[in-house]
N, C-alpha and C positions, 0 to 999 in steps of 0.2 A: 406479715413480714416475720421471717425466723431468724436470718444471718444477720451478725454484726455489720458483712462487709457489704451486703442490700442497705443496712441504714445508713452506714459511710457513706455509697455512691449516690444514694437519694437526696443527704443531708449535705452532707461535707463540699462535694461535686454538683448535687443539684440545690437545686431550690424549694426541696421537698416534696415527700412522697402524694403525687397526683391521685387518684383514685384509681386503683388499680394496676397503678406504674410499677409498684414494690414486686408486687405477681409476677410481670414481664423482665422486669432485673433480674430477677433472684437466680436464675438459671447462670448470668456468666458481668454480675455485677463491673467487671473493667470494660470490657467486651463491649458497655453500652454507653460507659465514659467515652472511649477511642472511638468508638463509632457516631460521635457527635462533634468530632475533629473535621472539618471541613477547611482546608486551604483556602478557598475564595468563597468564605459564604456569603449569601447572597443578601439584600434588606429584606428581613419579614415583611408578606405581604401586608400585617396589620399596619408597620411603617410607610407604607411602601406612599403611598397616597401624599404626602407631606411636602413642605416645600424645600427648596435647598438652598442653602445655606446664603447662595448669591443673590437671590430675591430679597430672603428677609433682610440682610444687611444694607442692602438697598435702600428697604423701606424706613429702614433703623436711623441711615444716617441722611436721608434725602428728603425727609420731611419737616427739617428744622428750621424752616423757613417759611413752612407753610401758614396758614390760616390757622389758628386756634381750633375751629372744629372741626376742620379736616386732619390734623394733626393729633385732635383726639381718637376719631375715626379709627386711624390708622392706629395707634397706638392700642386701642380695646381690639380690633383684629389680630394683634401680634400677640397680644395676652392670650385672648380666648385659643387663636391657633398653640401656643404655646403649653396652653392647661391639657389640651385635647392632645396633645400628644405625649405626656405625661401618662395620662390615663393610658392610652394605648399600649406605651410601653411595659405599665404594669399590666396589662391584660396579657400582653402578648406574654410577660414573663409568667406567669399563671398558669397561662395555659401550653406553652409548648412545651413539645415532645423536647427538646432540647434544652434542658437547663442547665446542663455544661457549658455550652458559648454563651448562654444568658450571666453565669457566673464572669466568664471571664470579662467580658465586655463592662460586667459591673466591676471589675477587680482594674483595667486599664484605664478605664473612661475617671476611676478615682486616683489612678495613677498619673496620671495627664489630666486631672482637678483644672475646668473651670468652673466659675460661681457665679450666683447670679448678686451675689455682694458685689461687682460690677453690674450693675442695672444696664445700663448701657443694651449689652451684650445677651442678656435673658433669653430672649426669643428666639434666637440663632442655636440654642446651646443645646438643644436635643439633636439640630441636624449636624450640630458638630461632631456628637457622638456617633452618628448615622453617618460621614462622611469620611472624617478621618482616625476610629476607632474601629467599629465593625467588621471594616473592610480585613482588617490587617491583626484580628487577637491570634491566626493560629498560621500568621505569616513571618516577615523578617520583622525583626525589633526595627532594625533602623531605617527601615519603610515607613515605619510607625509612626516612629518620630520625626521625618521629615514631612510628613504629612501632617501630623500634629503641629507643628512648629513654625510650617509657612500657613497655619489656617486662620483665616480672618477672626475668627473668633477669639483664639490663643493670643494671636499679636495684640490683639485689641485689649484681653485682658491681663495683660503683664505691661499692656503700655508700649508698644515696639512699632507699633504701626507709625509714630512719627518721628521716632528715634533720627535722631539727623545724626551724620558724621560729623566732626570739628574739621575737616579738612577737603568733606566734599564740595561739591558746588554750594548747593543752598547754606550749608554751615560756613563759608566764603563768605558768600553772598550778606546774611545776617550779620556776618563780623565787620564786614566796611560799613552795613547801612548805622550799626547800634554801637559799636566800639567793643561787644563783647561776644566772647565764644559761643556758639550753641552748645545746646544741653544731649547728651548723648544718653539713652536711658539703657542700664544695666537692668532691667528687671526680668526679663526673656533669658538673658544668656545666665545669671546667677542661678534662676530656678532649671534651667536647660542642666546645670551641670550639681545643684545639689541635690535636687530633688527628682529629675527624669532620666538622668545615665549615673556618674559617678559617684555620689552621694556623699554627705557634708563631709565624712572620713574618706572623702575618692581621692587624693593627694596633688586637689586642685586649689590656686592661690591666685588674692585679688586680679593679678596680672595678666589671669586666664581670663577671668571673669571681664576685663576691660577688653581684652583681645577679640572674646567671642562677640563681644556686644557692636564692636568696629564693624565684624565681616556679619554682621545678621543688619544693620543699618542700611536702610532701601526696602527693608521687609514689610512691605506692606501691603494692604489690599486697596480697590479700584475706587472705593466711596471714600477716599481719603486726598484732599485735594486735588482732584478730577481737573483735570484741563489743563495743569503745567505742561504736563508730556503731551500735551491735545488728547487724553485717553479719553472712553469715554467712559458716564459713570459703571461701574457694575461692584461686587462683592465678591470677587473670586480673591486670589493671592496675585500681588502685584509685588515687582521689584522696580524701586522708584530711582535709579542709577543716579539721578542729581541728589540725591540723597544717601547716596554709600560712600561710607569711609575710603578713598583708594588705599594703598600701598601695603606691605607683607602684613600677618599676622602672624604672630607665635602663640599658639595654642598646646602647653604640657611639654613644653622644648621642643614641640616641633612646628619648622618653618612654611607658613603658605602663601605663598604667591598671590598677589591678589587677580582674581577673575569673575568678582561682580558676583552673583549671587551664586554660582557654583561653587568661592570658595567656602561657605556657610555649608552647602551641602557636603563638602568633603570634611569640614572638621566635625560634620553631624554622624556622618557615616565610621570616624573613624572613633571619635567617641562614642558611639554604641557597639563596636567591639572590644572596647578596653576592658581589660583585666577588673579593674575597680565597678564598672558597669555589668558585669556580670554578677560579683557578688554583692552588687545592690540590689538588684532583680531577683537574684535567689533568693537573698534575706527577706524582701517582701512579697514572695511566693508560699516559702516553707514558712513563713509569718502567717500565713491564708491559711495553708492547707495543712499544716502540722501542731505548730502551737504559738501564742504569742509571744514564746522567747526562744526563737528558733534555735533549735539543735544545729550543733556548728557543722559536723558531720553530713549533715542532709545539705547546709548551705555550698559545702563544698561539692560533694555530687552534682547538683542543683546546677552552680555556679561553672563546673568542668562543661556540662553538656552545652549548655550553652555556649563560651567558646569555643570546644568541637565544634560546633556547625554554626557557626558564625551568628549570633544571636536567632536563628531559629524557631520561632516557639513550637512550633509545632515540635521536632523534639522535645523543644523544655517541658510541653504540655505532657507528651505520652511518658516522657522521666519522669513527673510527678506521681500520675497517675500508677504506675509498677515500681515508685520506692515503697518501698516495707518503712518506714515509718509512719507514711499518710494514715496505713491501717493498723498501726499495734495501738494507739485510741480512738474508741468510739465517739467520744465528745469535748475534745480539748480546746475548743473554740465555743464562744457566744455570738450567734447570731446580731447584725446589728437589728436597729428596728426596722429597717427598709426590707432586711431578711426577712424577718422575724412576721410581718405581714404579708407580706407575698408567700411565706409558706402554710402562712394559717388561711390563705384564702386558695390554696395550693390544694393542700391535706381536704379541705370540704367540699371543693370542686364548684367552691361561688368565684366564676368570671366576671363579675359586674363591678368591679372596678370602679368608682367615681370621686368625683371631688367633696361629694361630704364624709363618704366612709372610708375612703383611702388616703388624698391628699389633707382633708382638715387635721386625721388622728397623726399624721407624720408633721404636720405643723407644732403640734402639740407637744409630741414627743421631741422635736428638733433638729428632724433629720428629714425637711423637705429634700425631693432629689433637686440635685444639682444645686447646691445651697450650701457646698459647704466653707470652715469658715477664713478658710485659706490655701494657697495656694499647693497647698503638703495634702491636702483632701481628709477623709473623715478617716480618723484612728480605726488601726486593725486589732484593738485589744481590749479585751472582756472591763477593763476600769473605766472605759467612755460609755458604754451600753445598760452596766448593770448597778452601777451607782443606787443609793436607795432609794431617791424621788425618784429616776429614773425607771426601776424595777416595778416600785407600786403601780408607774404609771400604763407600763407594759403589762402586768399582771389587770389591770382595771377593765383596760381595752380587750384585753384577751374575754373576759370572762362575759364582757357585752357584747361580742362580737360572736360569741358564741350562741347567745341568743336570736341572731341573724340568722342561724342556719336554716338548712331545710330540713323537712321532717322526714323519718325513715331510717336514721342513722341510728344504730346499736353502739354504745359505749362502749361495749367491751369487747364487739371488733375492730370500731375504730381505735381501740388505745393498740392494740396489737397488727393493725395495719400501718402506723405513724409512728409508735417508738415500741413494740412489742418486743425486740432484744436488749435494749435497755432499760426498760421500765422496771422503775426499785420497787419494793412488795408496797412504799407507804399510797407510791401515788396509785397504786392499784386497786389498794384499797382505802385508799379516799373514794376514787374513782364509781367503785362495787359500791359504796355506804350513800353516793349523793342522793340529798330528794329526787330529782326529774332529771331527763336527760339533758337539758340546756346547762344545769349544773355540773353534769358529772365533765362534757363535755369541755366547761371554762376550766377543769380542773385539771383534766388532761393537757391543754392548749397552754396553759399557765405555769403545767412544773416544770422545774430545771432541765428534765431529758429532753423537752421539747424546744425550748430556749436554746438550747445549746447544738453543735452540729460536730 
């Protein structure tokens, strides 16, 4: 690797330079960003096999009655399913040619954060990413998020799946049997507008936050009291109408008619092009791709294109990619640890992927995937990642991990295959001085130019 802007698009855009990858870039470094832009892409085949999303939840919530060991049964098959697709995911991000939609997919799926600090909901949470993320990182925002928003998994973990109206039927219903009003849950529509379009400075107020939660009430999926409507069970996204709020909402001053679960998709739609959702999305893009206190300036280019074309990513995507800020640093970002492993198994070309060497050292470190520890998803900035237990503990891993390798590897063209334009004269010549090559190698994987993207 010779150019700065080969390590940018390898580091910054991908997921680290593959064996060889650096060679094939280096000719036209954007060129192989935008050519990883796919409109509808497709599920990797390594995904492809898995179950969706309607089965598991099925099984999640249909077996709560069962027998004790068939109930265990089921539950050690939603784990193991659940582990096994974990691994695959990092294989698959390992090894493909594409690790620009592998980035982005990990930049939304923590944008639309769920956890498995809902237990509940665990097993379902890879095909959520698979279902209603994937589809849509270099489509319409507000696809996105309508897709996000009505998905069993998301209701489920913000609590909205039994969100009753005060004034619908069932919320009726409950008020003559018990004397008192039902409980109407704000937790979907508060995080819908702080944390997934507007954001906390979007110049949105309680009122909103009450409004949104009325016209999202009904939102629910099929394994969620089954047989009122005589449905039958399943996990897809249901709208349960004896449980919607009727009458107008006012959403931002403005008035919507009630129409049962289309009106939820028109105040979705139209809060994902507001002004305020625009320069949330930019702030936590040029947050990603420029530095952890984004330049105001890139936020507003950032922030424009995406209005122009009505939240678009694919614009937003190929704008990031041709601003001249992305490339006047080569390393203003720290990889997190979920990075930071996928690229050191990236850079040595080990796909083997497993739960002792992949998932236990991310236990450890604190950043199992999909685990993170609130609904806001895991921090975009170098003081969550490189803290000093933190650091030793990535520098420890590194340098065992490097003993994993295989044999045949030269030091000193791997350090200038993996960070050869950045690399400062000390780690070069640490590098040149180690005893053996397993050393020199922790020592390359371990310093700051490799840490960092």
């Amino acid at each position: 690797m010779e150019s700065i802007e080969t390590f940018i698009a390898t580091n910054r855009f991908g997921l680290g330079p593959a064996p060889g990858e650096a060679e094939r870039v280096a000719s036209d470094p954007r060129g192989w960003i935008h050519n990883q832009i796919d409109r509808r892409p497709k599920t990797p085949k390594a995904l492809s096999g898995f179950r969706d999303s309607d089965d598991i939840i099925v099984d999640i919530f249909d077996n709560r009655d069962d027998a004790p060991a068939r109930k265990k049964n089921i539950r050690r098959a939603l784990r193991q399913d659940y582990v096994d697709e974990l691994i695959a995911r990092a294989r698959h991000m390992i090894s493909t040619p594409k690790p620009f939609a592998e980035r982005m997919v990990m930049f939304w799926s923590n944008h639309f954060t769920v956890s498995s600090t809902k237990g509940i909901i665990t097993p379902a949470i890879p095909a959520y990413e698979r279902e209603a993320i994937r589809p849509n990182i270099f489509g319409k925002f507000e696809d996105m998020l309508i897709d996000v928003v009505r998905h069993p998994v998301m209701l489920t973990y913000l609590d909205n799946q039994l969100s009753v109206g005060p004034n619908s039927i069932a919320g009726m219903r409950r008020k003559f049997r018990t004397g008192t009003p039902t409980l109407m849950n704000e937790n979907l529509a508060r995080e819908v507008l702080e944390l997934h379009t507007l954001g906390v400075k979007g110049g949105y107020v309680q009122d909103d936050v009450v409004a949104l939660a009325k016209a999202l009430t009904g939102w629910s999926h099929g394994a969620i009291l089954a047989g009122l409507d005589n449905d039958r069970l399943h996990g897809k996204f249901d709208f349960k109408k004896y449980m919607h709020e009727p009458n107008s909402k006012r959403v931002l001053g403005k008035r919507y008619r009630d129409s049962g679960k289309k009106t939820g998709v028109k105040i979705l739609k139209d809060l994902a092009r507001h002004p305020s959702t625009a320069r949330h999305i930019a702030t936590k893009l040029v947050r990603h791709f420029v530095a952890d206190d984004p330049p105001l300036e890139v936020v507003y280019d950032i922030a424009s294109i995406y209005l122009d074309n009505k939240g678009d990513l694919k614009e937003v995507s190929k704008a990031l990619i041709d601003h001249p800020a992305v490339w006047a640093e080569p390393t203003p970002k720290v990889k997190s640890h979920y990075e930071l492993m996928i690229s050191a198994f990236r850079v040595l070309g080990m796909t083997d992927a497993n739960p002792v060497n992949f998932v236990e050292p991310l236990r450890e470190f604190g950043q199992v995937p999909f685990s993170a520890p609130s609904p806001a998803g895991w921090p975009d900035q170098a003081s969550k990642w490189i803290a000093p237990e933190s650091l030793m503990r990535r520098v420890e891993w590194l340098r065992k991990f490097a003993g994993m390798t295989p044999g045949g590897i030269r030091p000193d063209k791997f350090l200038d295959d993996v960070i050869g334009p950045v690399a400062g004269d000390d780690t070069r010549l640490w590098a040149s001085r180690a005893p053996s090559t397993d050393v020199a190698l922790g020592l390359i994987l371990a310093c700051p130019e490799f840490q960092r993207r």
